[in-house]
C-alpha positions as CSV (number, residue, x, y, z in Angstrom):
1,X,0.0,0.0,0.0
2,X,1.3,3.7,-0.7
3,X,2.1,6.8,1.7
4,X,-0.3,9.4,0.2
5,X,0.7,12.9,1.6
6,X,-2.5,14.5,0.7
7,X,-4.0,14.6,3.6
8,X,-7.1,13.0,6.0
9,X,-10.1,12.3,4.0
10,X,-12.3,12.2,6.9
11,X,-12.7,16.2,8.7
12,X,-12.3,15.7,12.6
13,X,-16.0,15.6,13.6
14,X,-15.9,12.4,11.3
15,X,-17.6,13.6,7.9
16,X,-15.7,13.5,4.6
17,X,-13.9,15.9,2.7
18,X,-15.2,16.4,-0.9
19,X,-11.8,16.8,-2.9
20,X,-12.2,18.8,-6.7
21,X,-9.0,17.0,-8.0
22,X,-8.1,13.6,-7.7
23,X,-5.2,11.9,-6.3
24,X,-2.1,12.8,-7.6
25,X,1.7,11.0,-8.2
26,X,3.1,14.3,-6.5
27,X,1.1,13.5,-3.6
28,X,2.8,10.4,-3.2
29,X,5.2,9.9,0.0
30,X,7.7,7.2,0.5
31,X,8.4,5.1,3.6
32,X,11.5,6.5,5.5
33,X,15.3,5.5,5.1
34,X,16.1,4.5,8.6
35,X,19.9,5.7,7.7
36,X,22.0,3.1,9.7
37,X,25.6,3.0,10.9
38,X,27.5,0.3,8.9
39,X,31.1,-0.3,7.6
40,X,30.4,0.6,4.1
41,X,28.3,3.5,2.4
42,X,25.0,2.1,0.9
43,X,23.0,4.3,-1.4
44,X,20.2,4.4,-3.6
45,X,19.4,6.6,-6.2
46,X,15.7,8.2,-6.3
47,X,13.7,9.7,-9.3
48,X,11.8,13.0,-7.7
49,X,9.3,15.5,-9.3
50,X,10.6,17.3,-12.2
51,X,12.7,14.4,-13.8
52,X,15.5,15.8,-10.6
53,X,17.3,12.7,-8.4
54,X,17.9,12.2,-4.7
55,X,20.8,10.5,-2.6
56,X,19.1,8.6,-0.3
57,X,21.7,7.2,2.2
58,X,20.4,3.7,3.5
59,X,24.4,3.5,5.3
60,X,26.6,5.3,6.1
61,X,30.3,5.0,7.8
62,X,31.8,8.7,7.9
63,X,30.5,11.7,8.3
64,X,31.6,16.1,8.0
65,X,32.4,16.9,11.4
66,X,32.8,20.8,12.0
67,X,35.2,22.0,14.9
68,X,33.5,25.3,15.8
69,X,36.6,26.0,17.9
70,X,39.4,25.2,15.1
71,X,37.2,26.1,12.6
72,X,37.7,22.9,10.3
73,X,35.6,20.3,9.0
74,X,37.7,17.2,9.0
75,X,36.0,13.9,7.5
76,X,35.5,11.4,11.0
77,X,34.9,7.5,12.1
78,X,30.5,7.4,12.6
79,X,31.2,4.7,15.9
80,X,28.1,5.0,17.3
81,X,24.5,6.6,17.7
82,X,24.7,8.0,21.6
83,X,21.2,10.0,21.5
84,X,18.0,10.3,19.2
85,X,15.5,12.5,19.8
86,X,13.4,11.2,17.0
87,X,12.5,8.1,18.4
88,X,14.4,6.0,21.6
89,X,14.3,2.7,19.6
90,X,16.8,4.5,17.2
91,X,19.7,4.6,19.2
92,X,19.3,0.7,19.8
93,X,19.1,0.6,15.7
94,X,22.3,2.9,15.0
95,X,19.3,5.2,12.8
96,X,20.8,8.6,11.8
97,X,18.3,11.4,11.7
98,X,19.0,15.1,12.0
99,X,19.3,16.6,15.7
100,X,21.0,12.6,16.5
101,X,24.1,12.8,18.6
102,X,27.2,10.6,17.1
103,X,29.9,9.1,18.3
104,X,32.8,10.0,16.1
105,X,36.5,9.6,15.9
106,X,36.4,13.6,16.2
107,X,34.3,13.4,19.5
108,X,30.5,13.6,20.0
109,X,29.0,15.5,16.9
110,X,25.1,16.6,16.6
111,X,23.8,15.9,13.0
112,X,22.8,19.2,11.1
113,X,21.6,17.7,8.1
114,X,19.0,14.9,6.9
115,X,21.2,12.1,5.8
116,X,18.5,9.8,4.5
117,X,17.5,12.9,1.7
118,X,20.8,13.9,1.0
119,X,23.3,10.8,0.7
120,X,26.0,12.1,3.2
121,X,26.2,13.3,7.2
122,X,27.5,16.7,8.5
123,X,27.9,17.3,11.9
124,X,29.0,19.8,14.5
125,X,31.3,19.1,17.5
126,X,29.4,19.4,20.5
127,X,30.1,19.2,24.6
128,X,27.9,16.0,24.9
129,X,27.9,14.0,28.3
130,X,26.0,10.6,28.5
131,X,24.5,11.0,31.5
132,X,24.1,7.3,33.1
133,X,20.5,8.6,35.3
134,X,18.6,11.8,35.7
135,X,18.5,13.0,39.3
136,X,14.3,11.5,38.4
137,X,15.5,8.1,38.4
138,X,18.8,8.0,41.2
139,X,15.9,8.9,43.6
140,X,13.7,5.5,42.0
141,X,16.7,3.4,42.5
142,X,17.3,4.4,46.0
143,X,13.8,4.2,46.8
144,X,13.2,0.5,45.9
145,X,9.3,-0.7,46.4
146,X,8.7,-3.1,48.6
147,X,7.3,-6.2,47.1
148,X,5.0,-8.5,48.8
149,X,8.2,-11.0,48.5
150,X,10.0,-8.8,50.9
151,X,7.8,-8.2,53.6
152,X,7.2,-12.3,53.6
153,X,10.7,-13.2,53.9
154,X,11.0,-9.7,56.7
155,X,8.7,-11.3,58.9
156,X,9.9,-15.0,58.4
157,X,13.0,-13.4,59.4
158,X,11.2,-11.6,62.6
159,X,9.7,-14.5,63.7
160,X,13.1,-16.5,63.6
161,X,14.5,-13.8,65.9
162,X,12.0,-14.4,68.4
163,X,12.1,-18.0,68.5
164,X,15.7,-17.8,69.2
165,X,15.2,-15.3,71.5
166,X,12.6,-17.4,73.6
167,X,15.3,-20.5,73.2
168,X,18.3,-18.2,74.6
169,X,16.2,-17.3,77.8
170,X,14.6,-20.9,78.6
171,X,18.3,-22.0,78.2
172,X,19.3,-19.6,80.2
173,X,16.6,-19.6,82.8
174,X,15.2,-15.8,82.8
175,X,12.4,-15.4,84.0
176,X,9.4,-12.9,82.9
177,X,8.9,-9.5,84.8
């Protein structure tokens, strides 16, 4: 089935649009690239409106990363997708979107392009951290919720106490005040 970008043919409260012109082949969208980090540089050539071609990178291994401080663009190592904002699951896939954060050889580099419509990656050097945990989720960790588990084996635990304790002062012969 095809992308169609034309829009919704149902209007919010749930009637339909009546459209004057029909569907058209400029209306028609494609699925996304997903550009991934590999070893080698994949490509594929696409056929756009107006007899005009696009790069679509379906790999990619290097990247144009700019160092705002030396002023250079030097061509580094892609290693690794740290952060996505486009979706979490990308960072598992290695997907390259703009706004990602990369690992290069050069250092951590934010993506200032759109890699899967132009065939190529440029990036800028930036002062990225990976933060293990938000200050959010140190305070869940310490906090750890009680299961039902827990309190079972807490008062299995109580009650051997007290047995032992009832045991040390029969052996010992104290008596109740």
């Amino acid at each position: 089935m095809s992308i169609w970008m034309g829009g919704s043919k149902r209007k919010p409260s749930g009637g339909k649009y009546h459209y004057s012109i029909p569907k058209k082949k400029a209306l028609l969208g494609r699925p996304p690239s997903l550009t991934r980090v590999a070893a080698e540089r994949k490509i594929k050539k696409i056929r756009v409106r107006g007899g005009n071609f696009k790069i679509r990178a379906l790999a990619l291994s290097e990247a144009n990363v700019y160092d705002p401080k030396k002023k250079k663009t030097v061509k580094a190592v892609i290693e690794d997708v740290l952060k996505n904002d486009a979706s979490r699951h990308y960072v598992r896939m290695d997907v390259i979107t703009k706004g990602a954060i990369l690992k290069t050889s050069a250092g951590p580099a934010i993506v200032t392009n759109r890699p899967g419509q132009e065939g190529f990656v440029n990036a800028v050097l930036t002062e990225y951290k990976e933060e293990a945990k938000t200050a959010k989720t140190k305070k869940a960790t310490k906090k750890k919720k009680k299961t039902h588990k827990d309190r079972k084996e807490k008062k299995v635990k109580e009650k051997k106490e007290s047995i032992a304790q009832k045991v040390k002062k029969a052996v010992t012969g104290e008596k109740k005040k």
